[in-house]
C-alpha positions as CSV (number, residue, x, y, z in Angstrom):
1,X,0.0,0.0,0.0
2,X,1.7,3.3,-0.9
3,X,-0.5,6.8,0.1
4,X,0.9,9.8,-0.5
5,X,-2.1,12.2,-0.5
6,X,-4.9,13.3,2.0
7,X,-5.6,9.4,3.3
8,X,-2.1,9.3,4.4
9,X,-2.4,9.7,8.0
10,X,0.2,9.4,11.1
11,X,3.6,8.0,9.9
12,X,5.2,5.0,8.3
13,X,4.0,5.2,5.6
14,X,5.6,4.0,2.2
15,X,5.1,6.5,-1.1
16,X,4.2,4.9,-4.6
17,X,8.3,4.3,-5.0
18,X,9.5,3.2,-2.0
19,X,6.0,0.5,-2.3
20,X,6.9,-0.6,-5.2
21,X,10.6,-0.9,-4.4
22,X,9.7,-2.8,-1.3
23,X,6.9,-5.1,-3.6
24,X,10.1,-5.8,-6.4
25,X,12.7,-7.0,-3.7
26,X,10.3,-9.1,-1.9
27,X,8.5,-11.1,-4.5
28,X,11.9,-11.4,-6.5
29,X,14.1,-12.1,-3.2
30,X,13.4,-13.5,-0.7
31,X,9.9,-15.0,-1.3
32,X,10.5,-15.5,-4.8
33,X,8.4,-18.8,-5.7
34,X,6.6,-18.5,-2.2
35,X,3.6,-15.6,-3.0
36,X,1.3,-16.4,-5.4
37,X,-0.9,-13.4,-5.1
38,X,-0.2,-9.8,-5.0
39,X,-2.4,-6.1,-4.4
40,X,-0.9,-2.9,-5.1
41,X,-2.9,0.0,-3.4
42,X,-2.0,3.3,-4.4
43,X,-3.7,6.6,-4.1
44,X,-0.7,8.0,-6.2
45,X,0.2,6.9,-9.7
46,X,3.7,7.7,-10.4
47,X,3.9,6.8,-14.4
48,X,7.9,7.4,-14.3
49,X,8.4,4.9,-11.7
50,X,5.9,2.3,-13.2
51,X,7.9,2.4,-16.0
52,X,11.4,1.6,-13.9
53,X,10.2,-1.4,-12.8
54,X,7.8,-2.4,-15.7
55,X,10.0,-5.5,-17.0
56,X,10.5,-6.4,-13.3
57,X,6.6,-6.4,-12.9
58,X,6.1,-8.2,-15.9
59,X,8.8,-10.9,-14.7
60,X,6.7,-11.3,-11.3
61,X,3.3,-12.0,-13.3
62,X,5.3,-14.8,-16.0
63,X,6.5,-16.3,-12.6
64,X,2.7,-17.3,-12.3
65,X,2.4,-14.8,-9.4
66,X,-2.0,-13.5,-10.1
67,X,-1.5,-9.0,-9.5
68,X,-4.0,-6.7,-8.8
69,X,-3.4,-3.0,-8.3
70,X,-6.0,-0.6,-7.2
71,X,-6.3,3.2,-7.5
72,X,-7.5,5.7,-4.6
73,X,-8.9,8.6,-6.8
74,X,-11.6,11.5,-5.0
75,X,-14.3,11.3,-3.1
76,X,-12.6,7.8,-2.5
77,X,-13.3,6.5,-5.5
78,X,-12.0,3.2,-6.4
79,X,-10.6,2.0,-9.5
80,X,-9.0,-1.4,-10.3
81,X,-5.4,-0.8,-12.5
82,X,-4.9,-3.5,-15.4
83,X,-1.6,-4.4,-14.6
């Protein structure tokens, strides 16, 4: 989960980077072959850093791994990403 925005409250918490960062090294160290199911939760898209880690992303999902990824938009609106 990475907030950045007005639902970010108190501290600890991981921006869109440093989630996705965190997401990469886990599920392509040290649990590599162990989770089979990933959600990214976001209520910041950061298109530059998708990009960085794109191929990496893609790697994850040929590794059978099933991702979902979730936008936090206004009013609290929902939307599912097609990752």
């Amino acid at each position: 989960i990475a907030l950045h925005g007005k639902l970010r409250k108190g501290k600890g918490h991981l921006n869109f980077t440093q989630m996705l960062e965190s997401f990469i090294r886990h599920m392509q160290g040290s649990c590599l072959g162990r989770t089979q199911r990933a959600v990214i939760i976001t209520d910041s898209w950061w298109c530059d850093q998708y990009e960085k880690w794109y191929a990496n992303i893609e790697e994850v999902k040929r590794n059978g791994v099933y991702l979902e990824g979730y936008l936090i938009g206004f009013g609290k609106h929902v939307t599912r990403i097609d990752l």
